[in-house]
N, C-alpha and C positions, 0 to 999 in steps of 0.2 A: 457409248453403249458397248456392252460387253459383244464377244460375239457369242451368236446364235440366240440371244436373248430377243424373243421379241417386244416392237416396241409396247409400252405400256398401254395406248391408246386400243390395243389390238387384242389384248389376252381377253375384254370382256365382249368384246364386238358380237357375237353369237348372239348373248339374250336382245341387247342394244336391238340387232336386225329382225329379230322378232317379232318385238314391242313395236316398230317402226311398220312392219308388216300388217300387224293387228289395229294402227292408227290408221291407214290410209285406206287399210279393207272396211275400215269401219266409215270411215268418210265415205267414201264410193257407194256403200252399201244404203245412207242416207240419204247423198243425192236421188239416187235410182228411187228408193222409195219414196221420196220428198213428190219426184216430178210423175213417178207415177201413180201417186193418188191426189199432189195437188194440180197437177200441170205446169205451165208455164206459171212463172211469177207473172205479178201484179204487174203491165206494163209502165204503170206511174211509180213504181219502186224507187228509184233514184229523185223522185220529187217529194220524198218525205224525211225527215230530220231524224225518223225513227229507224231507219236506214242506216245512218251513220252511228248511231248506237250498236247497231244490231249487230254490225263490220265489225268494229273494233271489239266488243266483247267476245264474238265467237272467235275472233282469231285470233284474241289474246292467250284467249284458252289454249287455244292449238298450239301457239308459240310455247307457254310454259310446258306444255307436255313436251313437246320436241326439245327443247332445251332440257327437261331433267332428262330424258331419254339418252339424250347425248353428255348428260353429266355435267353440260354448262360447260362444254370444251369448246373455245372458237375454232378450235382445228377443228373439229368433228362438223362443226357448222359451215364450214368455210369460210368462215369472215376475215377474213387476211385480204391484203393487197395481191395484186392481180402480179402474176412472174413477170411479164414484160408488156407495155403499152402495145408496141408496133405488135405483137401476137393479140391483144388483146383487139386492139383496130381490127385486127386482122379477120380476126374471129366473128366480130360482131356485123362487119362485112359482110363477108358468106352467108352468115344467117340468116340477115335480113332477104337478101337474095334469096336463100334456100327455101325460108318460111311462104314470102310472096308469091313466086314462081307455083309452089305446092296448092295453098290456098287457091291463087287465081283459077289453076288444074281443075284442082276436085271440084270446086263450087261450079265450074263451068258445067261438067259432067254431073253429079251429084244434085245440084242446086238444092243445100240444106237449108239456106235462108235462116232469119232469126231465132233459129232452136235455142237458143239459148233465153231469149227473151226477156233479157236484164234492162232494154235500151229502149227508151219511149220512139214514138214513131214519128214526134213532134214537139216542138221548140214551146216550152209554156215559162215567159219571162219571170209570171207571178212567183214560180218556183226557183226559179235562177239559183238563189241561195241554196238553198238545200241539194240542186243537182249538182255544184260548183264543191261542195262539202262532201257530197259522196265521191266526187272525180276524185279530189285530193286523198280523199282513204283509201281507194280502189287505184289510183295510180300511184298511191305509196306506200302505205301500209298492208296493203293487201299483199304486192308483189313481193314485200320484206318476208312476208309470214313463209308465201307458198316456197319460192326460191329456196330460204332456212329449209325447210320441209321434205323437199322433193333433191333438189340441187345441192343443196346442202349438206347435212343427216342421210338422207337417202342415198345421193352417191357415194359418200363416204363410204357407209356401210356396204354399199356393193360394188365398190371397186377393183376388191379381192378377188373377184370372180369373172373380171375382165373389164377392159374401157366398155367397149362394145357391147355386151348383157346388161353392163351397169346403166349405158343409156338408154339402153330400149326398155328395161323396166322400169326407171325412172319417168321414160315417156309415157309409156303404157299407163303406169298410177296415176301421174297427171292428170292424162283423159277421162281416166275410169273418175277422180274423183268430181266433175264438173257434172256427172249425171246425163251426157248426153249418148245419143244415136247416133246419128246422119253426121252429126258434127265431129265424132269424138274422134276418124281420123285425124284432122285439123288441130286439133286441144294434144291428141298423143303427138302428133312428129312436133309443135313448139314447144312442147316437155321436151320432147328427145333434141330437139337444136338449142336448147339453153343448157340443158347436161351437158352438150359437146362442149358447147361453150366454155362450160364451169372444166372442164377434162382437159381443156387446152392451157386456161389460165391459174387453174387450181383458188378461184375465187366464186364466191356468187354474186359478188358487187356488178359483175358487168350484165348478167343474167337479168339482175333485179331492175338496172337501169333498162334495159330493152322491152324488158316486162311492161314496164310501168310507160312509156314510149307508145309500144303497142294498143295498152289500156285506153292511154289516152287519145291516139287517132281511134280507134272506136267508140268512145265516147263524145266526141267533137262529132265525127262521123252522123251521127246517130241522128242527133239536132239540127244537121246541116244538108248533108249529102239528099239523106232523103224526103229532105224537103224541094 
């Protein structure tokens, strides 16, 4: 590369952060209005087949707009391999720590409880299937979408403007986009500890595995625990 030439990936980054801007104010914006005129979802949501339809075409959506956003660049995405294991271990370490420790805090204090209300309150075998088929899309597909999305595209585009701004507004969008209250401390700092994540190893692979980890002890959780 010549000098002072900047890299190509960079010269159109400006509209790129916009459009990324105008997606994610528009998610958030849906949430909010979703939960404020429908409430909580349906708490047998995850025992219906119509569920896992519903996952995969709404996020498919969102993928191809993120993806043409980002011009279909794996850089821009982060999909590359993680710089180093032992960093990457390293990383995913503290997180865990940092997330736990946070959560344990505020719910102590706060007590939000099921704001979110995606999680039945109860083990219904008849359903097995269908709850077993949403687990698999919500702890894979789902975590692929958002990471691409927020971790991905998102940091990318705002890394320009520091590590540090770049995760707390990554965090911040995260939260805002799950529509909640009480909760949304909780939803913002694991947005902003998966950006670290992604800021340490320059990947979202490790992010999307912790994701989908987390997913899946709250949904085991769900059918067990509080039984």
């Amino acid at each position: 590369m010549r000098a002072g030439t900047a890299p190509a990936h960079r010269t159109d980054d400006g509209w790129r952060l916009a459009l990324w801007g105008l997606l994610v104010a528009a998610l958030a914006a849906i949430a909010y209005w979703v939960r404020a005129t429908a409430g909580k979802p349906n708490p047998q949501i995850l025992y219906q087949w119509s569920s896992v339809a519903n996952n995969v075409v709404q996020d498919l959506v969102i993928v191809i707009v993120v993806a043409a956003i980002a011009g279909f660049s794996a850089q821009r995405l982060a999909l590359c391999r993680p710089r180093s294991v032992w960093r990457t271990l390293g990383a995913v370490v503290a997180a865990l720590v940092a997330i736990y420790v946070f959560e344990l805090v505020y719910t102590a204090v706060v007590h939000p409880g099921n704001e979110q209300g995606l999680t039945p309150s109860h083990w219904e075998p008849r359903h097995a299937a269908a709850y077993v088929a949403n687990a698999v899309v919500i702890c894979t597909w789902v975590p692929f979408v958002e990471e691409v999305t927020y971790r991905g595209l998102g940091y990318t585009l705002l890394e320009p403007f520091g590590r540090w701004p770049a995760i707390v507004v990554v965090g911040v969008a995260f939260g805002l986009a799950h529509g909640l209250v009480l909760s949304f401390p909780v939803i913002a700092v694991f947005g902003g500890v998966l950006a670290w994540i992604r800021s340490r190893t320059g990947s979202v692979f490790p992010g999307m595995v912790l994701h989908g980890a987390f997913n899946a002890v709250a949904l085991v959780a769900a059918v067990t625990i509080h039984n």
